[in-house]
N, C-alpha and C positions, 0 to 999 in steps of 0.2 A: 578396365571392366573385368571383373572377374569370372569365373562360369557360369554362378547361378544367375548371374545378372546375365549374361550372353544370353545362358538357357531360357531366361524369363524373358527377352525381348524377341528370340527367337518365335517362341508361341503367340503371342502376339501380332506376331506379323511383319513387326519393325527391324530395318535391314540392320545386322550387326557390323559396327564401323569395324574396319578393318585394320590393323595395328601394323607399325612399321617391322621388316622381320628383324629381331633380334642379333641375327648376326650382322645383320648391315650397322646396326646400334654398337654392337662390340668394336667393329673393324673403326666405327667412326673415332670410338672414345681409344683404341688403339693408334691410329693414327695423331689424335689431341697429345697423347703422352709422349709419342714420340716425341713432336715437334714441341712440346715444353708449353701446349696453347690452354687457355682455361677456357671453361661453360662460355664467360661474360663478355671474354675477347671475340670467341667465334659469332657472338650472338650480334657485337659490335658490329662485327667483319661482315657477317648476310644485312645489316641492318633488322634486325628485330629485340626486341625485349627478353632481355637474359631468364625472369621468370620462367618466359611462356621457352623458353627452349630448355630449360630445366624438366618442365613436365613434359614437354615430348617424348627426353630424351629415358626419362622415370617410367615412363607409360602412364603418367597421369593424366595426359592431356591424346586422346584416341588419334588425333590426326585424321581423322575423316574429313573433315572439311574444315572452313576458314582459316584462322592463323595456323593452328596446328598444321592443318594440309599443308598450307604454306612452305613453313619452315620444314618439315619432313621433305619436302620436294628442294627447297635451297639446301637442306644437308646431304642429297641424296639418298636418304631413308625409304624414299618412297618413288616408284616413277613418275615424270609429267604426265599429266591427264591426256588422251590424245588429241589433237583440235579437230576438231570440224572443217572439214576442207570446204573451201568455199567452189570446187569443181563437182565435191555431188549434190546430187539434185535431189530438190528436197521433193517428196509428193505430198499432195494434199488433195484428200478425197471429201470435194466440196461438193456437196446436195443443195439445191433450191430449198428453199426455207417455207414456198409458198406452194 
């Protein structure tokens, strides 16, 4: 996504997906060259589709959510989401209806 498109969906209202940081993206494709790995093998290697980790890795594909998030989070590009622990308590502030 480039700025004016950021800037355009900024005003708007709509959250701007957030991009994996660039240097985690370097260290990764630095580490592939060390070990002599391609795009296809790694993409092999997490199980997903060599495409879609091409544009991750291009910035074509934003990684905010679905495969993209995915894979960003199997290459370490991006952190795991944090869970919802099942020991806090959730509230819910229910009103009679009648």
């Amino acid at each position: 996504m480039n700025s004016q498109t950021a800037k355009d969906e900024e005003r708007r209202g709509r959250p701007v997906a957030q991009r994996p940081d660039p240097a985690r993206i370097e260290a990764l494709r630095a580490r592939m060259v060390a070990a002599g790995q391609t795009v296809a093998s790694l993409a092999a290697e997490i199980g997903e589709d060599a495409s879609s980790v091409y544009k991750v890795l291009s910035g074509k594909r934003a990684a905010s959510s679905g495969v993209g998030h995915r894979i960003a989070v199997k290459l370490g590009l991006k952190d795991a989401p944090r869970e919802i622990l099942a020991s806090e308590p959730v509230t819910a502030n229910l009103k009679p209806t009648r």
